[in-house]
N, C-alpha and C positions, 0 to 999 in steps of 0.2 A: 410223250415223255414218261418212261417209266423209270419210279426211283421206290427202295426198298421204304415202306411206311413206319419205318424204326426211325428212322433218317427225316420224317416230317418236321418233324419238332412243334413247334408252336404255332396254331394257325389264328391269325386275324380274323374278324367275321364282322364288320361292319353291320348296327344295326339297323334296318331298316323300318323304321314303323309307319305304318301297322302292317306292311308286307308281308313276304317271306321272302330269305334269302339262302342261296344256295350255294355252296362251295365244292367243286369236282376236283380229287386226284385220280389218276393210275397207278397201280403199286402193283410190286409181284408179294402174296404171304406167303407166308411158312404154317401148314399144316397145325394148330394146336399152340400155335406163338398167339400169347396176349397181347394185345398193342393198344398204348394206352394215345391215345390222342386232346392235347391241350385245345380247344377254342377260349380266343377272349373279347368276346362283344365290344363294338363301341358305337358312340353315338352317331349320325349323321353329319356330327361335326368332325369327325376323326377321333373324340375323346373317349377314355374308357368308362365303360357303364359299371356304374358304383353298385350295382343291385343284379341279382338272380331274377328267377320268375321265370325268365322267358322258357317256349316249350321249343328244344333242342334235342335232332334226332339225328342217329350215326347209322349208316350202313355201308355192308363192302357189298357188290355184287361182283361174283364171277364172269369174266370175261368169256372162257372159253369154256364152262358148263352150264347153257342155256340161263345165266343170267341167278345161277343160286345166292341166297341173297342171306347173308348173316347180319342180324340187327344188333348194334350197340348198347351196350348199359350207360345209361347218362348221369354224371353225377353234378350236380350245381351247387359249386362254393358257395352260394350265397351273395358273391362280388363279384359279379359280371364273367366270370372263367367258370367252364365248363370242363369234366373229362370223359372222354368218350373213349370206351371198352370195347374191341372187338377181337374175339377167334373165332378166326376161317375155319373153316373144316373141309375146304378142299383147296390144293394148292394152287398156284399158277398165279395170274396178274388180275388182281382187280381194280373195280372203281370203286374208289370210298366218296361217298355224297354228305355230306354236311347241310343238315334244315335249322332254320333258325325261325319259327314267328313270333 
């Protein structure tokens, strides 16, 4: 499934503690496009997590240039929502990976 990463929108991220959890898309970027990415943690009961803290990491890897990998800026509201920062710098389709521990 490939869908343009403008078009994410909000992404769920169930917490898992003490694990870590992973969330995979495919996207195709745009060369030097910002893309701001929403996560919002919740608990294991489905509810959302009232607090930050957790250590949450963004990355896209290139699909079709051996796997180049631009890392996310993370920012934690403080209230369980995160926003994750990334420009590509090379175009085409990638996979953006979502870490949550």
């Amino acid at each position: 499934l490939v869908r343009q990463l403008s078009k994410l929108g909000e992404i769920i991220v169930f917490f898992p503690s003490p694990s870590s959890s992973t969330w995979t898309s495919t996207s195709v970027a745009k060369v030097g496009t910002r893309y701001h990415v929403k996560v919002q943690s919740k608990t294991s009961k489905g509810e959302e997590c009232p607090h930050g803290g957790v250590e949450v990491k963004g990355e896209m890897r290139s699909k079709t240039h051996n796997g180049a990998v631009v890392y996310g800026e993370v920012e934690d509201h403080r209230d369980g929502t995160y926003t994750i920062t990334l420009t590509p710098q090379i175009a085409g389709p990638h996979q953006l990976l979502i870490t949550m521990d």
